[in-house]
N, C-alpha and C positions, 0 to 999 in steps of 0.2 A: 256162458254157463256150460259147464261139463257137461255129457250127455246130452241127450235128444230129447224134445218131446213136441209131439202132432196132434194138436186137435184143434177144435175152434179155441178161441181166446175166453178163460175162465171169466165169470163174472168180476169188473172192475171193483176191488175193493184196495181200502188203506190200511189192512190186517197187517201188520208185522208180526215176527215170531215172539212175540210179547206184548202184553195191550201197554205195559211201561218202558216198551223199546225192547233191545235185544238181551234180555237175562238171562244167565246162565242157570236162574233157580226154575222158570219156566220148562216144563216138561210139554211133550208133544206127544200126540199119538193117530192114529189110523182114526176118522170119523164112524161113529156106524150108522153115521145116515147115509152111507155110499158102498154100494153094489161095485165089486170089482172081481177081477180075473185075471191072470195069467196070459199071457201069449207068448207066440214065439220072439218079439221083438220087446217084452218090457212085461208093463203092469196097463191095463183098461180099467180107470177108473169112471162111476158114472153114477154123482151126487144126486140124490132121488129128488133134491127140489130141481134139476135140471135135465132138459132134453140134449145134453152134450156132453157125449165121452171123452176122456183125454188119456189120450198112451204115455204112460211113462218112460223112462228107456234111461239108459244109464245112472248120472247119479241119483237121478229121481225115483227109477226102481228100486234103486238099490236101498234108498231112504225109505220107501214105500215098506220092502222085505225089513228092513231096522226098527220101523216100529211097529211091531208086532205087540208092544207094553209101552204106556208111557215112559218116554226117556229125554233128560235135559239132552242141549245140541250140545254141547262139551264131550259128553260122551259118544257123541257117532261118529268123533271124528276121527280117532284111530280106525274102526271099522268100516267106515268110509273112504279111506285112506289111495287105495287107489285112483278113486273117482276124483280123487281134490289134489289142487296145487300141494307143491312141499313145504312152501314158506306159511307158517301158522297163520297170522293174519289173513295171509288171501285164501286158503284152508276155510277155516270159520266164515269167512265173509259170504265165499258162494253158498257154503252150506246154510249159512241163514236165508240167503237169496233164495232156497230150493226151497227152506219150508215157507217164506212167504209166498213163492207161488202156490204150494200146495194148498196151504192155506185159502189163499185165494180161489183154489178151483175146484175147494169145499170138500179135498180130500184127506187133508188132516185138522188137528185143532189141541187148542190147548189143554191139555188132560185138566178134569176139574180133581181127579185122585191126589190124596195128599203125594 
């Protein structure tokens, strides 16, 4: 995966970035059950049902700073664009791997907003 990210291991789940696989119509956004912050090295995320923060740091920050409003993953990826391979396919594929993890570490989620 592009960028870094250090902290304990998010809680185990089988979230992907859509409960019907990977759509392009699912939208994602920032959780507000999770206390975050700014650092020098990324984004400290820190899901309030957990005693474990996770630093985000490259493409994970930078997806962190992206959704700021629900937004399908089709559209982060020109803006993302640094952070991800050049070939589309493998482009998309990590950035859906980034929101499954975040998913996973209970710092993003599927916008319920039409």
């Amino acid at each position: 995966m592009t960028g870094g990210v250090e902290s304990s291991s998010p809680s185990s789940s089988s979230s992907s970035p859509s409960r019907s696989g990977s759509s392009a119509a699912a939208r994602w956004e920032r959780s507000s059950e999770v206390l975050w912050r700014r650092t020098a090295s990324g984004v400290a995320v820190l899901p309030i049902d957990s005693s474990a923060a996770v630093t985000l740091e490259g493409l994970h920050a930078a997806l962190w700073e992206a959704l700021v409003r629900p937004v399908p993953v089709d559209a982060l990826v020109d803006p993302l664009a640094t952070f991800l391979p050049d070939e589309s396919a493998a482009a998309a594929r990590e950035l859906n791997e980034a929101v499954r993890f975040m998913v996973a570490a209970g710092a993003v989620r599927e916008s319920v907003e039409p």
